[in-house]
C-alpha positions as CSV (number, residue, x, y, z in Angstrom):
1,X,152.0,178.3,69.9
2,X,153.4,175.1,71.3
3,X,156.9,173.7,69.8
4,X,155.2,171.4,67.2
5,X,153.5,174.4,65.5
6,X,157.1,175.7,64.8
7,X,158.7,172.6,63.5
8,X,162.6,172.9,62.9
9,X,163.4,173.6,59.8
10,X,165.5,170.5,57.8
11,X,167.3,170.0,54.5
12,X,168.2,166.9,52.8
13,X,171.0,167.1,50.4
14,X,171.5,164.7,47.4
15,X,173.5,166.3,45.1
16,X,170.3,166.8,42.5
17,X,167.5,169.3,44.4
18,X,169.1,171.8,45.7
19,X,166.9,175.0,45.3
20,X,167.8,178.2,45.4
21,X,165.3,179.4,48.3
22,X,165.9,176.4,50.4
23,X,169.7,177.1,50.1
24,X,169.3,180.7,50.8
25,X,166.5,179.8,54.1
26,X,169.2,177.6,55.6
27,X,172.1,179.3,55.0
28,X,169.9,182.4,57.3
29,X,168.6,180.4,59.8
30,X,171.5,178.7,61.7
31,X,169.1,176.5,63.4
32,X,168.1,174.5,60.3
33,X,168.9,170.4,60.2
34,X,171.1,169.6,57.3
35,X,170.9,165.8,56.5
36,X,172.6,163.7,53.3
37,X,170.2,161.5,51.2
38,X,171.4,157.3,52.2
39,X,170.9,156.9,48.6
40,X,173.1,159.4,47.6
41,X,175.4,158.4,50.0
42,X,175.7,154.6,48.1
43,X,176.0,156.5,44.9
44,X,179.4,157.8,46.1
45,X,180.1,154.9,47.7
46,X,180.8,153.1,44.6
47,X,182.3,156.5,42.8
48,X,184.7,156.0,45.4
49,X,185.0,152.3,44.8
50,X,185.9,153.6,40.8
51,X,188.6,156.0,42.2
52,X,190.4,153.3,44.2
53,X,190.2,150.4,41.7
54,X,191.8,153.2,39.7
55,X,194.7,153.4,41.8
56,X,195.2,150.2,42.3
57,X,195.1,149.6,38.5
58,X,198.1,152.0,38.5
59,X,196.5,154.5,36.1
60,X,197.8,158.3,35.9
61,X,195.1,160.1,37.6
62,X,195.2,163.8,37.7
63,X,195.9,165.4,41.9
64,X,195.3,161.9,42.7
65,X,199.2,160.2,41.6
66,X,200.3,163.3,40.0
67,X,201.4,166.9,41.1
68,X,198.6,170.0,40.4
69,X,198.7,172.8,37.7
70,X,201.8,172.8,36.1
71,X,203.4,169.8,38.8
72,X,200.5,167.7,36.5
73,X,203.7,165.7,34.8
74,X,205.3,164.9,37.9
75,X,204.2,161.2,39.7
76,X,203.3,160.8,43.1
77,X,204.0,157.3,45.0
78,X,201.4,155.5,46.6
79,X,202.7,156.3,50.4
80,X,202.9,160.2,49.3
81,X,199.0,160.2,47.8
82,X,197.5,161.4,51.7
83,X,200.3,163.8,52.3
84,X,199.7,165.3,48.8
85,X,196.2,166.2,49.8
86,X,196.8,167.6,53.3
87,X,199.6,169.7,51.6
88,X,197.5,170.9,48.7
89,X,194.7,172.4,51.3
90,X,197.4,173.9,53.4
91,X,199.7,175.8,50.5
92,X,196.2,176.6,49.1
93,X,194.3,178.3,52.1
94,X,195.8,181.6,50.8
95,X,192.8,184.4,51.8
96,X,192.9,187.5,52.9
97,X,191.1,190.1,53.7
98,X,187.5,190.7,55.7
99,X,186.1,187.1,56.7
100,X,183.2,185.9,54.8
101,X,179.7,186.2,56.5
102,X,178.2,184.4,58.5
103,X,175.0,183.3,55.7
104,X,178.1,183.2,52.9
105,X,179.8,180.5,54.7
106,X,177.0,178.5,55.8
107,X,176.0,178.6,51.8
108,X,179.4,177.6,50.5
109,X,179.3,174.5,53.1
110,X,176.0,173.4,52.4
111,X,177.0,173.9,48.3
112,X,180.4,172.2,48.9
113,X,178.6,169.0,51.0
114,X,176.1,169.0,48.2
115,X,178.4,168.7,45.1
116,X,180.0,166.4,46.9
117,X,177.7,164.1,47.5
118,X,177.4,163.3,43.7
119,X,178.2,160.4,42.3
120,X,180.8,162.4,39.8
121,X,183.1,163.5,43.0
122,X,184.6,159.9,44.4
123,X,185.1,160.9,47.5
124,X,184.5,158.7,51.0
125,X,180.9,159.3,52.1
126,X,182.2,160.1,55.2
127,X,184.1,163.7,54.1
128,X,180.2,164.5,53.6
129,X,179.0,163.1,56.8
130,X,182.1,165.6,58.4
131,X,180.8,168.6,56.6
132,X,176.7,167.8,57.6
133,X,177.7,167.6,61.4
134,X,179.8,170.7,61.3
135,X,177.1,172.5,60.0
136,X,174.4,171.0,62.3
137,X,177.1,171.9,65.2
138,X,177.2,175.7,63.9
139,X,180.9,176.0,62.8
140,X,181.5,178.8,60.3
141,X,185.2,178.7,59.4
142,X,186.9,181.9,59.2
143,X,187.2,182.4,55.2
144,X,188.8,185.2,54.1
145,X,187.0,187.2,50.6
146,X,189.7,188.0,48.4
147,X,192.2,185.6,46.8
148,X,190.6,183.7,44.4
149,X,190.3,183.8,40.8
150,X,187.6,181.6,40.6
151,X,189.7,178.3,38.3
152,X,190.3,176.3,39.4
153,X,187.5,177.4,41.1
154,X,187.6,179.1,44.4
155,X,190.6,177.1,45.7
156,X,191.5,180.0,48.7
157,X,188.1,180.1,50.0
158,X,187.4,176.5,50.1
159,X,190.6,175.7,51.5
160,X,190.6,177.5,54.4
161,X,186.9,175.8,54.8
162,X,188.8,172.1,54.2
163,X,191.7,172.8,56.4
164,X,189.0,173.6,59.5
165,X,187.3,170.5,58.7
166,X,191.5,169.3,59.6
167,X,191.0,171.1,63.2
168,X,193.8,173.4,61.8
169,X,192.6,177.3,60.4
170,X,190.4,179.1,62.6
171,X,186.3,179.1,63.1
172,X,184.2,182.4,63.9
173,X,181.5,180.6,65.3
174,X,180.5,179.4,67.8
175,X,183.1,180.5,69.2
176,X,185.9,182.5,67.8
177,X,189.5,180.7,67.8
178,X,191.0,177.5,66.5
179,X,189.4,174.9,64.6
180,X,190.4,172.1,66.5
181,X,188.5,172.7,69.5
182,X,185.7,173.7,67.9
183,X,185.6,170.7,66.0
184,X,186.0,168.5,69.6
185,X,183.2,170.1,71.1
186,X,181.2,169.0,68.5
187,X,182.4,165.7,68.8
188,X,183.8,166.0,65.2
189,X,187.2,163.8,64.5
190,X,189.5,166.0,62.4
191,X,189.2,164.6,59.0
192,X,192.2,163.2,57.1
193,X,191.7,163.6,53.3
194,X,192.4,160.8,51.2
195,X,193.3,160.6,47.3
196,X,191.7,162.6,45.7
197,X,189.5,164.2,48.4
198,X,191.3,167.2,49.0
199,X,191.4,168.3,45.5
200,X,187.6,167.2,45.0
201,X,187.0,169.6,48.1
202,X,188.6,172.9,46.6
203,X,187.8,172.3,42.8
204,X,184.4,174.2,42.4
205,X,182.7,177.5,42.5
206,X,180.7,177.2,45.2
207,X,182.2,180.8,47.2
208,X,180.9,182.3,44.0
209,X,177.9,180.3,43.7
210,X,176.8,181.1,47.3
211,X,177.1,184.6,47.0
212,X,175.1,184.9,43.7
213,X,172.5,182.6,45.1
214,X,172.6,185.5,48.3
215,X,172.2,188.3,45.9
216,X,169.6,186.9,43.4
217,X,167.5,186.3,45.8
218,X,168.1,189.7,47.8
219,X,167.8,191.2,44.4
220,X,164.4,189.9,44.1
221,X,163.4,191.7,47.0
222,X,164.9,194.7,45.7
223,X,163.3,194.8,42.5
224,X,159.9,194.2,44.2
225,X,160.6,197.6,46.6
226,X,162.4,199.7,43.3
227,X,158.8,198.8,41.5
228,X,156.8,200.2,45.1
229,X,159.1,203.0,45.4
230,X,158.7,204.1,41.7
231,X,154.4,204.0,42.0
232,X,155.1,206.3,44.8
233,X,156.7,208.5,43.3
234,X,154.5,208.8,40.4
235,X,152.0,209.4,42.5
236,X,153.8,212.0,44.6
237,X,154.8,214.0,41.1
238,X,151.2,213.2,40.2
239,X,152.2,211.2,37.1
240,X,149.6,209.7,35.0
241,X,149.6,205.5,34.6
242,X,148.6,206.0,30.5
243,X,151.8,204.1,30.3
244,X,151.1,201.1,32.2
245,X,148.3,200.1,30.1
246,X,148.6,196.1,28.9
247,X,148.3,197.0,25.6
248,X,151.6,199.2,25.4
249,X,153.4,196.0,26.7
250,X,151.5,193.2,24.8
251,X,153.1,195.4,22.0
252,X,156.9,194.5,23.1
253,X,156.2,191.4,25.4
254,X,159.5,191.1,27.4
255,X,158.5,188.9,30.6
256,X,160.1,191.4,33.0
257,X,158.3,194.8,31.5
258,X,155.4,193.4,31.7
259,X,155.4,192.1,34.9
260,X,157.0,195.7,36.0
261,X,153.2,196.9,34.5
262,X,151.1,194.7,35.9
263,X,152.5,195.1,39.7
264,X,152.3,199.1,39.1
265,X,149.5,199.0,38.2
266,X,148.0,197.4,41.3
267,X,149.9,199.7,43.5
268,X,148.3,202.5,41.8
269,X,145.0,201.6,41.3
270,X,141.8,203.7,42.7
271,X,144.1,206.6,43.0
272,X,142.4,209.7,44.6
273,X,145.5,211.5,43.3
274,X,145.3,210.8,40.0
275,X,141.3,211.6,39.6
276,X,142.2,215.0,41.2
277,X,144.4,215.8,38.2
278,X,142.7,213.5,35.2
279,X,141.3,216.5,33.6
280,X,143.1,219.5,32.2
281,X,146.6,218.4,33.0
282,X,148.4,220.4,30.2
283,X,151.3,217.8,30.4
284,X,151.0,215.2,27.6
285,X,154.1,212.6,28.9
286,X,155.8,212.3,31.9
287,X,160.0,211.9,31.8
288,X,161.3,209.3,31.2
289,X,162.2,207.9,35.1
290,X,158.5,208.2,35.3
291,X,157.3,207.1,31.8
292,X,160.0,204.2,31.2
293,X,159.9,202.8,34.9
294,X,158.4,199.3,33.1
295,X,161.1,199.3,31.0
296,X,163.9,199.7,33.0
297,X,163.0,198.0,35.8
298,X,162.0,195.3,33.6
299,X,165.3,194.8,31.9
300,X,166.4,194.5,35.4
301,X,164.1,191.9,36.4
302,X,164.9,190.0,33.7
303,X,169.0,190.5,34.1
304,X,167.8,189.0,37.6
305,X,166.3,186.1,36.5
306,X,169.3,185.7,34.2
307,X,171.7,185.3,37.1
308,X,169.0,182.9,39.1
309,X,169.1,180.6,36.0
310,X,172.6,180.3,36.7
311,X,172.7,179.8,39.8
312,X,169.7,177.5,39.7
313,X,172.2,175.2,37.5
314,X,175.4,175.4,39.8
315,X,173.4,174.6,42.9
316,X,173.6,170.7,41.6
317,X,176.5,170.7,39.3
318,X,179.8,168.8,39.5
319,X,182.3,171.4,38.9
320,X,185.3,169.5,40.9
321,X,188.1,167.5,39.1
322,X,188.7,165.0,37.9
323,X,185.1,163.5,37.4
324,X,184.1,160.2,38.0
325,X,181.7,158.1,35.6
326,X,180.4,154.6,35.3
327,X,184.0,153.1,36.2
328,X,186.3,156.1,34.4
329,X,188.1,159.0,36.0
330,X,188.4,161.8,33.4
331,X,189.6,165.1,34.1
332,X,188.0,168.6,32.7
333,X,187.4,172.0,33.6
334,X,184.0,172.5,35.2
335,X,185.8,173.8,38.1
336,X,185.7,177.1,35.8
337,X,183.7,179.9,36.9
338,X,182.7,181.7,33.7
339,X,179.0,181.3,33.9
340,X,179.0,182.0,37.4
341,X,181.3,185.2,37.0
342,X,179.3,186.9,34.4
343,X,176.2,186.2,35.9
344,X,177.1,188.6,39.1
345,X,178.8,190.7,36.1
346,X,175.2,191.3,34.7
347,X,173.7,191.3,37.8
348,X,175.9,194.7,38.8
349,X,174.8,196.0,36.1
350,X,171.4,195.9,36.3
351,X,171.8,196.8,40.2
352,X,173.5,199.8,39.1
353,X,170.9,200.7,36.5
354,X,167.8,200.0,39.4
355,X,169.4,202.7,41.5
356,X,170.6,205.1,38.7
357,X,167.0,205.6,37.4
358,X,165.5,206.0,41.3
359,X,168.3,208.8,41.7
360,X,166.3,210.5,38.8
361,X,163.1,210.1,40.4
362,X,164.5,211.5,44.0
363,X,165.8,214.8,41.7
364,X,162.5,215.0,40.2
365,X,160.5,214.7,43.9
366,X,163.0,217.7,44.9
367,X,163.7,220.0,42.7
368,X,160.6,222.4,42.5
369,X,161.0,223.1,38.6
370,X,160.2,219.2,38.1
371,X,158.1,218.5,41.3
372,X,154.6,219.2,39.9
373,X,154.2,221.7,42.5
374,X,155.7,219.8,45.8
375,X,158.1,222.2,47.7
376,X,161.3,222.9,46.8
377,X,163.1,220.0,48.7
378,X,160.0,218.8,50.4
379,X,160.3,221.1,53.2
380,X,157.5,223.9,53.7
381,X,160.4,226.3,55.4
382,X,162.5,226.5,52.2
383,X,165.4,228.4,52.4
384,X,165.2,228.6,56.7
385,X,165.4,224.8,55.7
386,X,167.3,222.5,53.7
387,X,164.6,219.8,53.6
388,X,166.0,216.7,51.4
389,X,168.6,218.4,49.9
390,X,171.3,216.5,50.9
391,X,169.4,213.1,50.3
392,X,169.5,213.3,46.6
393,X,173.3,214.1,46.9
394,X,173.5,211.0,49.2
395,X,172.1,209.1,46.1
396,X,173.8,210.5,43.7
397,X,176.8,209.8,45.5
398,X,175.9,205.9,46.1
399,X,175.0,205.6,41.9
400,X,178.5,207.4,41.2
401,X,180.2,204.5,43.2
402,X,177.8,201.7,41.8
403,X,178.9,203.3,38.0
404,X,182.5,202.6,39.1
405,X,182.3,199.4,39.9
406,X,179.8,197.9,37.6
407,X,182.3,197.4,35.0
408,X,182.7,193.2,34.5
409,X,185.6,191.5,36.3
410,X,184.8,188.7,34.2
411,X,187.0,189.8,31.2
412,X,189.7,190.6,33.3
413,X,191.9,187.8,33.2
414,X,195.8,187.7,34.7
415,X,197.2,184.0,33.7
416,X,197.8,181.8,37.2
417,X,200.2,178.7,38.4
418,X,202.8,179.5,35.4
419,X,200.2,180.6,32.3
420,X,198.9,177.1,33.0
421,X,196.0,178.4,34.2
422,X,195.9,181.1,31.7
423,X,192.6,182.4,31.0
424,X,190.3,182.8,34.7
425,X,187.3,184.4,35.1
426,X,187.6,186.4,38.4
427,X,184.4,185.4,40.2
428,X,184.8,186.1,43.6
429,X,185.9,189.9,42.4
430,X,182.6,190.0,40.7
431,X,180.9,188.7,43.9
432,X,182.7,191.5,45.9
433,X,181.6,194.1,43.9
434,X,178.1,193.1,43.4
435,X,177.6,192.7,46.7
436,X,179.0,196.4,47.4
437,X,176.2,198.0,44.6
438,X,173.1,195.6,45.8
439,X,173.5,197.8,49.2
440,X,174.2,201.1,47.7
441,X,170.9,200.1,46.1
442,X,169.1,199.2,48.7
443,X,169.9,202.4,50.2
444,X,169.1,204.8,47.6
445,X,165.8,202.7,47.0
446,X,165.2,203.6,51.2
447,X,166.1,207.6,49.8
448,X,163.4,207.4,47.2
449,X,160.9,206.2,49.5
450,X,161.6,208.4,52.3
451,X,161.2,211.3,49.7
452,X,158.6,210.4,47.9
453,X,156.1,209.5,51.1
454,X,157.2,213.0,52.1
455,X,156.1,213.8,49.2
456,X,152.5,212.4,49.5
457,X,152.1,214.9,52.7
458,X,151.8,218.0,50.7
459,X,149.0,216.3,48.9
460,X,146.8,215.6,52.0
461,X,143.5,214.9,52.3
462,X,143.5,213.0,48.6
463,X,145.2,209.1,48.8
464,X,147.3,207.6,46.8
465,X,146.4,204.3,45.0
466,X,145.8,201.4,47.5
467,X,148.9,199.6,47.0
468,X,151.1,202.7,47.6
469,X,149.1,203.4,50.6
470,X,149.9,200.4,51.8
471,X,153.7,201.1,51.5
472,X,153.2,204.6,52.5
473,X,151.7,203.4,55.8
474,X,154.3,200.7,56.7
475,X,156.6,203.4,56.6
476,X,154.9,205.8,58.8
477,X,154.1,202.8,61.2
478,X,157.5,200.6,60.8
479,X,159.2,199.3,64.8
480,X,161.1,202.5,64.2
481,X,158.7,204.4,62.2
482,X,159.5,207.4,59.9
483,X,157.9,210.4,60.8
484,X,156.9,213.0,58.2
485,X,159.1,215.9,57.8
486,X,158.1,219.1,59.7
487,X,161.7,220.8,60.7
488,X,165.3,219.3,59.4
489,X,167.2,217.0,61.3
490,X,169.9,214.2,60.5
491,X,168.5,212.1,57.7
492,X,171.2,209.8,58.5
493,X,168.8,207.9,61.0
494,X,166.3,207.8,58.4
495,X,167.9,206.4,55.2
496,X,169.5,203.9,57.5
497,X,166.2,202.5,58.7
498,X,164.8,202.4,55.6
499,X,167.5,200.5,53.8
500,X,167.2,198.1,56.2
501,X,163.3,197.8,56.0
502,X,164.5,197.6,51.9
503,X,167.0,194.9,52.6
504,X,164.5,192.9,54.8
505,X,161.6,192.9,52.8
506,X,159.5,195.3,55.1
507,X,158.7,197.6,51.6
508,X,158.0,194.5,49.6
509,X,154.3,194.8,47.9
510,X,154.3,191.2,46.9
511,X,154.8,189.4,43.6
């Protein structure tokens, strides 16, 4: 392929079409060209025309002329407004804790440049400018996960992205230490915030935002492998498909079970399997982690989509303070991160519920009173051999933890800046956690398909429905393949590759 077959990827940011995949693509790929719309650019040229007229005017304008939080009532003179700004990022880059990643980051400053860039912020087009070219020179600030409580939005982790665009604060890429070189290198001037601009900068909820746009769409590709994982099993513990029928679900027509149906019912279709066992099965229903998959994992699917229709609004929303419209400078409190919080609130939970029913399905694939014949732990040596004992008690152990942590952070409010900020919605605590049960997940979704392909052995010559065998054969022929159990050794190796093939979308089956 020559260069032009492989054109670099680009964005162009105006404040309005931000979509979730294109955020997500370049926050991944380092290498993608992030631009600012001119016309966007003029629209915040005049915003910012409307904030200085406003200071000239003398009006009282909110962390423009006046302290923050609970300083509100106290007035700031003209020569004081630039020092008030550069002192507000400084006090406020507060963080601690592990350093954001890498993709994190990059999403928070592509978010940050794009609310920005909206007419509502009145800020200097050239903060903007700053922000595109630090991106485009690969800067990640170091930003530190814990310390906000998401209102006034993520002040902590936005400020210790403002005060690199300073050259003070450190970056981790592209080279780890100070700002200021970094930014030199680059041939970025340190950037000097003006009224207003450093408060426009750390008002918003775009550390929260980034991460929920990371996980919806990861979660998507989870959901897609939970659905592939759960035809494999029921073809390993030669479950009938009865229950997938259209008519069952054209009965209760949420969007999500019926799409959980439909994409089953592909992976299992022209099952050899299930023709070797259509006639005299005494069973009459499966269990209910067999029977109820569409249900379940539907509700999931459609907590997902939930939490993407949030996001999908925050991408282009003003949430800094104070506003600016058509000539007036009004203050508010769309900095708050409510929505945004109890989005990755739901979105744990229905995480946790994914990986809670797969658990059951691993139990059922080994324990040989539920197996539908399979050996006891999938091993032909029981008892010499342990087989996949210790996998189920791996999941079991990840869904315990993902139980623990799935209950919301977003009602746990603790009043900030003397009870003026008195009710916060503890975003970035959902965000941690969240993050921490979308891997468990994606690991015990990796456990069910290592043991339910193992599974699929002991009913060789006769092939599973097309789709699974599909799946089946990825994992038998992945860059690292996973080979079929014959005597024990470490799983460990095992459920690490195929988490990662889960995380990565090798296991995907498609839409």
């Amino acid at each position: 392929m020559t260069p032009e077959a492989h054109p670099q990827a680009r964005l162009a940011l105006d404040g309005r079409s931000l979509s979730l995949e294109a955020l997500v693509a370049a926050a991944r790929d380092p290498d993608t060209t992030i631009s600012a719309d001119p016309r966007a650019l003029a629209g915040l040229a005049a915003s910012r025309a409307t904030v200085e007229a406003a200071i000239a005017r003398g009006d009282t304008l909110y962390g423009i002329n006046t302290g923050f939080g609970k300083l509100a009532n106290v007035r700031v003179g003209a020569d004081d407004m630039v020092r008030l700004q550069t002192n507000l990022i400084r006090s406020h880059a507060a963080g601690v804790g592990t350093p954001l990643e890498r993709d994190a980051v990059r999403a928070m400053m592509i978010l940050r440049a794009n609310v920005l860039i909206r007419p509502t912020s009145g800020v200097r087009p050239g903060l903007v400018d700053v922000l595109v070219g630090a991106l485009n020179a690969g800067i990640i600030p170091r930003v530190p996960e814990q310390g906000s409580v998401g209102a006034s939005g993520d002040l902590a982790p936005l400020s210790h992205l403002a005060l690199a665009l300073m050259g003070e604060g450190r970056v981790l890429e592209p080279v780890e230490g100070p700002a200021g070189p970094a930014l030199a290198k680059a041939g970025l001037t340190p950037w000097q915030y003006g009224p207003k601009e450093g408060l426009a900068f750390i008002n918003g909820t775009q550390a929260q935002t980034a991460l929920l746009a990371l996980m919806v769409h990861d979660a998507r590709v989870l959901w897609r492998s939970a659905v592939g994982a759960a035809a494999m099993s029921l073809e390993a513990l030669r479950g009938t498909p009865t229950p997938l029928d259209p008519r069952i679900h054209e009965a209760r027509p949420h969007r999500g079970q019926q799409r959980t149906a439909e994409l089953m019912r592909r992976l299992v279709d022209a099952s050899e399997i299930r023709e070797s066992h259509r006639e005299g099965d005494p069973r009459v229903q499966d269990a209910y982690s067999l029977r109820c998959t569409p249900q379940v994992l539907g509700a999931v699917l459609d907590a997902i989509e939930f939490a993407a229709t949030t996001a999908d609004i925050e991408l282009n929303a003003s949430t800094d303070n104070p506003l600016v419209f058509e000539g007036e400078v009004l203050s508010g409190g769309n900095f708050h991160g409510q929505p945004v919080a109890q989005a990755l609130d739901v979105l744990a939970i229905a995480l946790t519920t994914l990986q809670a029913i797969s658990e059951r399905r691993v139990e059922r694939l080994v324990n040989p009173d539920l197996s539908q014949g399979l050996p006891a732990f999938l091993t032909a040596d029981a008892g010499r051999s342990s087989g996949f004992m210790m996998v189920q008690i791996t999941a079991a152990s990840l869904v315990a933890e993902s139980r623990t942590l799935a209950y919301p952070a977003s009602i746990g409010s603790i009043p900030t800046d003397a009870n003026q900020e008195d009710f916060v919605p503890m975003g970035m605590a959902a965000a941690w956690k969240a993050r921490r049960i979308l891997a468990n997940a994606q690991r015990v979704i990796g456990a069910e398909f290592f043991s339910a392909a193992q599974g699929l052995e002991f009913l060789k010559p006769l092939r599973p429905g097309r789709g699974v065998d599909d799946l089946y054969n990825r994992i038998r022929s992945m860059p690292d393949p996973i080979a079929p159990w014959t005597d024990d050794r470490p799983p460990s190796d095992d459920l690490d590759r195929l988490s990662h093939a889960v995380a990565a979308g090798l296991l995907d089956p498609g839409p």
